[in-house]
C-alpha positions in Angstrom: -33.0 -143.3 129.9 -34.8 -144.9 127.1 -38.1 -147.0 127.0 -37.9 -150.1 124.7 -41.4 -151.9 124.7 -41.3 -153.2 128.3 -37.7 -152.3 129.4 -36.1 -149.2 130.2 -32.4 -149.1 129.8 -30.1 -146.7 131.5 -27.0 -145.5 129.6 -24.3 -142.9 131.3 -24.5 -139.7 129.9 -21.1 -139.9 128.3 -21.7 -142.6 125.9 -24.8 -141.6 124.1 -24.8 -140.7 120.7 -24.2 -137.9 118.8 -27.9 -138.0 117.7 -29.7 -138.8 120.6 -27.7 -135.6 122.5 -29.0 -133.3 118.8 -32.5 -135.0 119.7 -32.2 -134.0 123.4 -31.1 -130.1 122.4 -33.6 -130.2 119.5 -36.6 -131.4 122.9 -35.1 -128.4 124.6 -35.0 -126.0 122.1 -38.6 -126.5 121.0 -40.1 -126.6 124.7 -38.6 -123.4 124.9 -40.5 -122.4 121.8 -43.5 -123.4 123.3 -43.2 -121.7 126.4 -42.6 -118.2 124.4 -45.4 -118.6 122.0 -48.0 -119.6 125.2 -46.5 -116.0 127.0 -47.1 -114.1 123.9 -43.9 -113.9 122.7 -44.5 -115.0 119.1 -45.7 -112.4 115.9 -47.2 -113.4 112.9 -46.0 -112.3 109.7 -47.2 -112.5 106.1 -45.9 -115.9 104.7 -44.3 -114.0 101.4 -42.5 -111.2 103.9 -41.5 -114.3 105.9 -39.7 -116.0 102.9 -38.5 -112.5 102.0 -37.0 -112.8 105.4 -35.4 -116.0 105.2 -33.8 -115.4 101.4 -31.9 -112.5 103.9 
């Protein structure tokens, strides 16, 4: 489903786009986040061990 101004237009799931399903996932994936980090579930780290960690 997708709101444009004063419509909303209905597609079957089969023919949306490559994009729009990565934007779905990416929705997903960060609500997730969100849901961790408001548990707890998060740590904080040092921002030079954290690009230590991503040069890993």
């Amino acid at each position: 489903m997708i709101k444009d101004k004063e419509r909303i237009i209905l597609k079957k799931a089969d023919s949306l786009s490559k994009q729009l399903a990565e934007d779905i996932e990416f929705a997903r994936r960060t609500e997730e986040a969100w849901k961790e980090y408001e548990q707890g579930k998060f740590r904080t780290v040092d921002f030079n061990d954290y690009l230590k960690e991503l040069r890993k």
